[in-house]
Chimera marker file (.cmm) of the C-alpha trace (Angstrom):
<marker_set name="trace">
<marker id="1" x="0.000" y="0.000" z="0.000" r="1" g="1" b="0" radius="0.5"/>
<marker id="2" x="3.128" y="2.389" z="0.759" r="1" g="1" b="0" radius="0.5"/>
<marker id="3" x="4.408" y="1.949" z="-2.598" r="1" g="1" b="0" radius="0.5"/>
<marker id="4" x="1.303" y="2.453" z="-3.879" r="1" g="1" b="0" radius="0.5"/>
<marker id="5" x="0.795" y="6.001" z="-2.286" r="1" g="1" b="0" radius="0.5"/>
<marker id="6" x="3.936" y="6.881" z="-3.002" r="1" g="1" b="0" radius="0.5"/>
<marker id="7" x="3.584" y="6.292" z="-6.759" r="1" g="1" b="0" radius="0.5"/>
<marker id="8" x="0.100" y="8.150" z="-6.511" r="1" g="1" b="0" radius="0.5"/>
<marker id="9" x="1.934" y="11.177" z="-5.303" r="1" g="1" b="0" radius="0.5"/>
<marker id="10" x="5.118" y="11.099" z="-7.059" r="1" g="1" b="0" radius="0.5"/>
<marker id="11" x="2.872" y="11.087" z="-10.622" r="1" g="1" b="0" radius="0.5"/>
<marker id="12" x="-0.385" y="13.277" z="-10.155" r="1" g="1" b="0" radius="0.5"/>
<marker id="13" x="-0.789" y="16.060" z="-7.914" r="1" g="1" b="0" radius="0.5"/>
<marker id="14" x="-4.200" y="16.105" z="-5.779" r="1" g="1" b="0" radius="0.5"/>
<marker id="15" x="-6.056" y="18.061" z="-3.229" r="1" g="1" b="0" radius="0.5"/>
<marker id="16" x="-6.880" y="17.309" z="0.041" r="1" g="1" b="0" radius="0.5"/>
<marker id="17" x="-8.592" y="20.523" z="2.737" r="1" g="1" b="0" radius="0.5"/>
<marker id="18" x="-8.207" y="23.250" z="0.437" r="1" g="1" b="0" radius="0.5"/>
<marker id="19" x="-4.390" y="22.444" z="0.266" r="1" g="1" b="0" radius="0.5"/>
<marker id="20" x="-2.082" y="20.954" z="-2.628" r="1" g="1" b="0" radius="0.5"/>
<marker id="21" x="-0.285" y="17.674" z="-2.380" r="1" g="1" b="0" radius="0.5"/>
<marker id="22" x="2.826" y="17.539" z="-4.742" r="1" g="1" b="0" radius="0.5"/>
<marker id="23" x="5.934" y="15.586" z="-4.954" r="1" g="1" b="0" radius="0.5"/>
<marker id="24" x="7.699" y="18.323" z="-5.908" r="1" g="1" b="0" radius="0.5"/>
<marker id="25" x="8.328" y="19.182" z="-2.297" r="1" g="1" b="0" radius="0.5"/>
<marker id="26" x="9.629" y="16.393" z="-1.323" r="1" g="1" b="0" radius="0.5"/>
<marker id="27" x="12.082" y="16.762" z="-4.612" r="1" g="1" b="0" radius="0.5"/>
<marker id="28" x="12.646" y="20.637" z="-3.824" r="1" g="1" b="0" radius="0.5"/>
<marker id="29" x="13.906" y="19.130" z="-0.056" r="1" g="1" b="0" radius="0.5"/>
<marker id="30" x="16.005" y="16.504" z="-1.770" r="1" g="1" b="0" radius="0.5"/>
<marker id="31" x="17.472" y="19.250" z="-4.035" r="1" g="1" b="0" radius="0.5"/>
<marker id="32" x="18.172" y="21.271" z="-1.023" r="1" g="1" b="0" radius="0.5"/>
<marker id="33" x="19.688" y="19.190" z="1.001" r="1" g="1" b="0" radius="0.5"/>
<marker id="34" x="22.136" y="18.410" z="-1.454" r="1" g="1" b="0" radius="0.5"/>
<marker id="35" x="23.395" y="21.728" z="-2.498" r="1" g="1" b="0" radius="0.5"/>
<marker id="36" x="23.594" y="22.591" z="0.714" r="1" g="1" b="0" radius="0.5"/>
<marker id="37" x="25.233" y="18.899" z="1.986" r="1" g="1" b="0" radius="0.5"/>
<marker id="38" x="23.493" y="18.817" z="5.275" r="1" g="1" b="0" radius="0.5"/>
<marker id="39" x="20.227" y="16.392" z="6.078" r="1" g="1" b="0" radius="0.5"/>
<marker id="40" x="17.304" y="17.445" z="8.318" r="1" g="1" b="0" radius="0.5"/>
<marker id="41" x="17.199" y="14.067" z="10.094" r="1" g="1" b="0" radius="0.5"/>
<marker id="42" x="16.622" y="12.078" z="7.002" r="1" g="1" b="0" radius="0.5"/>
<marker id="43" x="17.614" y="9.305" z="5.057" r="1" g="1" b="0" radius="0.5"/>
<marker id="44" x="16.391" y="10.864" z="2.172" r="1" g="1" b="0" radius="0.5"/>
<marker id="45" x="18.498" y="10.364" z="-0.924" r="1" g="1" b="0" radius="0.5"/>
<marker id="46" x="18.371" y="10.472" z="-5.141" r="1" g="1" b="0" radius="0.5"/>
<marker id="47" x="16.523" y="6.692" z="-5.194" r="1" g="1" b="0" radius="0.5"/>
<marker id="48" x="13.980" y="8.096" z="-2.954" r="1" g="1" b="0" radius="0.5"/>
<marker id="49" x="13.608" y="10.869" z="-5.472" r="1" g="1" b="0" radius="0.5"/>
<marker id="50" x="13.749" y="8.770" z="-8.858" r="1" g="1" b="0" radius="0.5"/>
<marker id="51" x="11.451" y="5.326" z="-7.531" r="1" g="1" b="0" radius="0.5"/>
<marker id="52" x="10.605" y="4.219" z="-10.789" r="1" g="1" b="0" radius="0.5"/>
<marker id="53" x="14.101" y="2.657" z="-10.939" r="1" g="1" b="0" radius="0.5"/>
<marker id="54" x="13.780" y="0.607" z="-7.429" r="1" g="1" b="0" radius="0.5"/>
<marker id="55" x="9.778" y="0.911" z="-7.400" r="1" g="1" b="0" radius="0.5"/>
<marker id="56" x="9.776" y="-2.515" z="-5.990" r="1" g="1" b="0" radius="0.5"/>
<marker id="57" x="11.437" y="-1.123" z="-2.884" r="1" g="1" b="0" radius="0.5"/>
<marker id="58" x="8.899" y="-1.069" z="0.152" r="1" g="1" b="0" radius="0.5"/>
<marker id="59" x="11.849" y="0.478" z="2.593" r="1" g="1" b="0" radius="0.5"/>
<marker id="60" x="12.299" y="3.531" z="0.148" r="1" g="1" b="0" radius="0.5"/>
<marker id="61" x="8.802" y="4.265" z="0.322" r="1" g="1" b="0" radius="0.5"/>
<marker id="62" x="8.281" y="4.413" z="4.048" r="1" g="1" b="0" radius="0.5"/>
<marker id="63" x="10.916" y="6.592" z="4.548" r="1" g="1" b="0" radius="0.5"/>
<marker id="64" x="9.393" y="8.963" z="2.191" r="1" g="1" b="0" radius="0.5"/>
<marker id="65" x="6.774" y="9.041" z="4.223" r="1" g="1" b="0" radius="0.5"/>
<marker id="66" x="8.220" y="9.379" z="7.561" r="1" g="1" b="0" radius="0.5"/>
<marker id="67" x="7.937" y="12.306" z="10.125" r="1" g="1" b="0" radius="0.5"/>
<marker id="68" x="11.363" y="13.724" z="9.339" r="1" g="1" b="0" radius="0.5"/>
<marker id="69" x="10.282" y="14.335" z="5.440" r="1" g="1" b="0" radius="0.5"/>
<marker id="70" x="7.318" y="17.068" z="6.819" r="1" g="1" b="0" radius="0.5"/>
<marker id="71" x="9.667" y="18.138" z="9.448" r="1" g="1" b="0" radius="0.5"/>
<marker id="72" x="12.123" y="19.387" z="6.757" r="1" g="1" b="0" radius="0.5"/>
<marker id="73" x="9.783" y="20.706" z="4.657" r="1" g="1" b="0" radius="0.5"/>
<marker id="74" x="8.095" y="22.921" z="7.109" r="1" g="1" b="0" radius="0.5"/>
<marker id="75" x="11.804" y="24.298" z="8.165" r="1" g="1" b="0" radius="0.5"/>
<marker id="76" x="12.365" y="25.119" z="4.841" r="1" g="1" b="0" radius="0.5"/>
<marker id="77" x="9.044" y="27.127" z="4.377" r="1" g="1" b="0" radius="0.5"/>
<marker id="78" x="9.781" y="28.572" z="7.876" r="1" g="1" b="0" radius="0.5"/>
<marker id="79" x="12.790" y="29.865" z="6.711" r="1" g="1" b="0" radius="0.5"/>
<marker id="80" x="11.344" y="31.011" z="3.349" r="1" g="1" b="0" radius="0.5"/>
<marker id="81" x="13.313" y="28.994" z="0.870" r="1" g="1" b="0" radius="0.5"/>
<marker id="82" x="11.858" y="29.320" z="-2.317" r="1" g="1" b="0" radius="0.5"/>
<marker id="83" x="10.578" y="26.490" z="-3.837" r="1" g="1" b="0" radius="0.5"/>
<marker id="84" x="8.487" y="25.381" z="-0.344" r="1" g="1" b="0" radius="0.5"/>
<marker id="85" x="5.541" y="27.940" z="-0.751" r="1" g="1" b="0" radius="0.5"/>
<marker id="86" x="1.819" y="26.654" z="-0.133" r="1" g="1" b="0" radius="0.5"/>
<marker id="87" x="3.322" y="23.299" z="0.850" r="1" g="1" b="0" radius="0.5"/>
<marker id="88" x="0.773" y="22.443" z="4.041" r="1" g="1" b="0" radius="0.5"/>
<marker id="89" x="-1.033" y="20.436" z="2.290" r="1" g="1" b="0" radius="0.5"/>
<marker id="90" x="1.280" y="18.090" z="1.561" r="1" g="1" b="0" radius="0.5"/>
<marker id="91" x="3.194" y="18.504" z="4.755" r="1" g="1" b="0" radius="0.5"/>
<marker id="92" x="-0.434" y="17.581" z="6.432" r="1" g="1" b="0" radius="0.5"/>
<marker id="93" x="-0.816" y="14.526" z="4.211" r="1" g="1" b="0" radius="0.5"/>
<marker id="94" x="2.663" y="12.820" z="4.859" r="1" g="1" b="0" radius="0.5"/>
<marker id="95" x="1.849" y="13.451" z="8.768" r="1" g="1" b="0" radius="0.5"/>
<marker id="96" x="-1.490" y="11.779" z="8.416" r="1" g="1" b="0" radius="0.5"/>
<marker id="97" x="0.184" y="9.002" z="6.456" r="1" g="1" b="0" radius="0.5"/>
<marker id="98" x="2.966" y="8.124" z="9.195" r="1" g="1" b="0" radius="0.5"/>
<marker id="99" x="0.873" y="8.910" z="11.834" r="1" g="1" b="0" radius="0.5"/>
<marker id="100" x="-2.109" y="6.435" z="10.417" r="1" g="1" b="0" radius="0.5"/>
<marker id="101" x="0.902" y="3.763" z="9.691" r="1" g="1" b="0" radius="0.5"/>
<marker id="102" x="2.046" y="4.193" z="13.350" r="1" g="1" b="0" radius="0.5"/>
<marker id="103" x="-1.125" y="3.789" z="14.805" r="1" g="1" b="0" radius="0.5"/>
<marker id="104" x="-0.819" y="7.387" z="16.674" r="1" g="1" b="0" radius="0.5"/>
<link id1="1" id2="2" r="1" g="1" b="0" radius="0.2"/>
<link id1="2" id2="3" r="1" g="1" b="0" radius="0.2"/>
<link id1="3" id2="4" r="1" g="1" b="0" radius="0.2"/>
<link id1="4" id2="5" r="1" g="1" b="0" radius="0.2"/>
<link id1="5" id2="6" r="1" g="1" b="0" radius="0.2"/>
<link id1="6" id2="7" r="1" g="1" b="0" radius="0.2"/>
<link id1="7" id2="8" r="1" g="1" b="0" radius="0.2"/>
<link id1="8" id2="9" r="1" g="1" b="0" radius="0.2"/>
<link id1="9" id2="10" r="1" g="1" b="0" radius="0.2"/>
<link id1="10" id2="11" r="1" g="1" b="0" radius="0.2"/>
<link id1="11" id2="12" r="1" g="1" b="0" radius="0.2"/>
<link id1="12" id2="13" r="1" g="1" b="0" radius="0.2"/>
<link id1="13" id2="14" r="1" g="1" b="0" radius="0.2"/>
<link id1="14" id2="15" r="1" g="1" b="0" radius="0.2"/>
<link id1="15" id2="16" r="1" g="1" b="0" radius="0.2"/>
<link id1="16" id2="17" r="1" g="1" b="0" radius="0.2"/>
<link id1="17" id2="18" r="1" g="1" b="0" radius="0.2"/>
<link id1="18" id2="19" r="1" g="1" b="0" radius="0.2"/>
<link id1="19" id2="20" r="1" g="1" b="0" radius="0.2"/>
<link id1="20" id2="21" r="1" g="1" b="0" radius="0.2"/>
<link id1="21" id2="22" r="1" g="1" b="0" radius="0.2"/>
<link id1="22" id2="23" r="1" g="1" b="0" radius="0.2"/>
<link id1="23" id2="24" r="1" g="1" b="0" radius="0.2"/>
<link id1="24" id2="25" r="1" g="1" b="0" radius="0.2"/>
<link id1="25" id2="26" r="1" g="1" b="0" radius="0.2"/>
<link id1="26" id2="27" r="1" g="1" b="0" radius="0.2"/>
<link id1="27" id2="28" r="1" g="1" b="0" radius="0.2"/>
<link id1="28" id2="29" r="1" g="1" b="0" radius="0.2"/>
<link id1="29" id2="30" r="1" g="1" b="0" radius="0.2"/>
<link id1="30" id2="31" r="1" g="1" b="0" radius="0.2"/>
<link id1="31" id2="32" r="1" g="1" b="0" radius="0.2"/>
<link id1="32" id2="33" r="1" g="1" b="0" radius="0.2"/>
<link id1="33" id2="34" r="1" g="1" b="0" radius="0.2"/>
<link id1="34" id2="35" r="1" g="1" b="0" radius="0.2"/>
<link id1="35" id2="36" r="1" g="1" b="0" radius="0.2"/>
<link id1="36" id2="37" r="1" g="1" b="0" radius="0.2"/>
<link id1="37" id2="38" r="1" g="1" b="0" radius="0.2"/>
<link id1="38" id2="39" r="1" g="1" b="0" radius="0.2"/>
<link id1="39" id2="40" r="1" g="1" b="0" radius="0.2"/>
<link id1="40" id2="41" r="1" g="1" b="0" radius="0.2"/>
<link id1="41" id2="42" r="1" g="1" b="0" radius="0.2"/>
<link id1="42" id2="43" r="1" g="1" b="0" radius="0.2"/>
<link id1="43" id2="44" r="1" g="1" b="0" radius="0.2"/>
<link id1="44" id2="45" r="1" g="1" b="0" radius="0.2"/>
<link id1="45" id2="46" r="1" g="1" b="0" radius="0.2"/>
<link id1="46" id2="47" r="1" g="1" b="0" radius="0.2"/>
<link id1="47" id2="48" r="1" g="1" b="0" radius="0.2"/>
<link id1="48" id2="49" r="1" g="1" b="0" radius="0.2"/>
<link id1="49" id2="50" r="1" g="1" b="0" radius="0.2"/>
<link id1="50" id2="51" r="1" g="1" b="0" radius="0.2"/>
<link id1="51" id2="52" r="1" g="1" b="0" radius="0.2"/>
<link id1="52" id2="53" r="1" g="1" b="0" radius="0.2"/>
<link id1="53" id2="54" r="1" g="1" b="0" radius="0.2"/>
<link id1="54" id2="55" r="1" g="1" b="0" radius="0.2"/>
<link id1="55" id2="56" r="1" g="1" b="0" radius="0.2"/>
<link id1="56" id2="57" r="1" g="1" b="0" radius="0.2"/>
<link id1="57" id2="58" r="1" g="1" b="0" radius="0.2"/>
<link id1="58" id2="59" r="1" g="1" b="0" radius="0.2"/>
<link id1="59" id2="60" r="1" g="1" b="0" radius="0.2"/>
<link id1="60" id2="61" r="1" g="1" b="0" radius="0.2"/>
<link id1="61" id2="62" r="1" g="1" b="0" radius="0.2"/>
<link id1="62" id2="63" r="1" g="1" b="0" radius="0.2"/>
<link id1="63" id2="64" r="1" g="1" b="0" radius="0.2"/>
<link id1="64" id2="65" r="1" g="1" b="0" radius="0.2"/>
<link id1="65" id2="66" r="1" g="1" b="0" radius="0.2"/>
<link id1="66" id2="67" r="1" g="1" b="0" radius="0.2"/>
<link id1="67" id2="68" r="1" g="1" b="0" radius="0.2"/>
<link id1="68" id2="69" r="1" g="1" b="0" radius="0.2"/>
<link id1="69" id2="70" r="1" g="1" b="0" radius="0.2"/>
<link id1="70" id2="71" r="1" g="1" b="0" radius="0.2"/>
<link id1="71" id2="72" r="1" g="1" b="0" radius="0.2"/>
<link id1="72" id2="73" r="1" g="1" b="0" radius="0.2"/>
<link id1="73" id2="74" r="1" g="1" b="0" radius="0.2"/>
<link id1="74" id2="75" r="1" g="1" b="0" radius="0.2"/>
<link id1="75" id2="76" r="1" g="1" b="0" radius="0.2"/>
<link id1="76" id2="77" r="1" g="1" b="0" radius="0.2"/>
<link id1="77" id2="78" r="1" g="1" b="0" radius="0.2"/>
<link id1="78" id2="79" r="1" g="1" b="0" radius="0.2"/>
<link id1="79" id2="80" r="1" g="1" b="0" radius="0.2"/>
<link id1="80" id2="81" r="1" g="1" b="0" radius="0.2"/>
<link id1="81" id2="82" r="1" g="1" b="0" radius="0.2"/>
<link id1="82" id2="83" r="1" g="1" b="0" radius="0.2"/>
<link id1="83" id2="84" r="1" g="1" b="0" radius="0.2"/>
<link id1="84" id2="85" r="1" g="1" b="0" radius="0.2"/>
<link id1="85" id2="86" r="1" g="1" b="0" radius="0.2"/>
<link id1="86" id2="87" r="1" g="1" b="0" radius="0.2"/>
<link id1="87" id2="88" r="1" g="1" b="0" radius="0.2"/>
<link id1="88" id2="89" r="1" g="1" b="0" radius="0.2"/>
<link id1="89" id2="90" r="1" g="1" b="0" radius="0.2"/>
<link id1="90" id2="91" r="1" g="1" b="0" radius="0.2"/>
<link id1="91" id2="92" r="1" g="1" b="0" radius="0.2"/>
<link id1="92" id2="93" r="1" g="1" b="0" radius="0.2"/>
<link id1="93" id2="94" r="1" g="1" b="0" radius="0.2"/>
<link id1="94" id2="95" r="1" g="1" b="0" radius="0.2"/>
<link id1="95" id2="96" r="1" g="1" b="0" radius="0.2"/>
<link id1="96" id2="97" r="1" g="1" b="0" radius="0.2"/>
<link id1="97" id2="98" r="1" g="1" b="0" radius="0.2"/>
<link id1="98" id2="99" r="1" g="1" b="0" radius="0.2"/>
<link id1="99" id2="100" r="1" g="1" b="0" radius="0.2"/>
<link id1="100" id2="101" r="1" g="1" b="0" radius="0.2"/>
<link id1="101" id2="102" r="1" g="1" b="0" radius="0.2"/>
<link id1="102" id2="103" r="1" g="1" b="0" radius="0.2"/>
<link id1="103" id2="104" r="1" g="1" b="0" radius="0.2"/>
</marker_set>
């Protein structure tokens, strides 16, 4: 079902409480955290980012949808990198998806 979601989200972009849910976020915070060589807690690397290679991959999916990925996100639309504008709605999602996979 992970892998599922996650190939959902990584090709169409949907709506969910007024907000957007993209993938490019989750690429814009890959992106970032490269050029800038530091991670915000993550495991997050360029397989996460291009799945259709390793789609078969459960563990790559589940990280993309772990708390840290929101976490990162938000800190970069705190901090008003460009690139992370209007991104609640996915930030929202990806917590509703760990949280509902964690039983919270």
């Amino acid at each position: 079902m992970m892998k599922l979601l996650r190939n959902l989200l990584g090709d169409k972009k949907f709506l969910i409480n007024n907000g957007v849910i993209n993938w490019k976020y989750i690429a814009n915070l890959h992106d970032l955290q490269d050029k800038e060589g530091l991670r915000a807690a993550n495991k997050m690397g360029r397989s996460h980012i291009d799945y259709h290679k390793q789609k078969m991959k459960v563990k790559l999916a589940i990280q993309v949808f772990s708390s840290s990925i929101p976490k990162g996100i938000l800190l970069a639309h705190e901090l008003k990198i460009d690139g992370f504008e209007n991104c609640e709605g996915t930030v929202d999602f990806i917590q509703m998806i760990d949280c509902t996979r964690n039983m919270c």
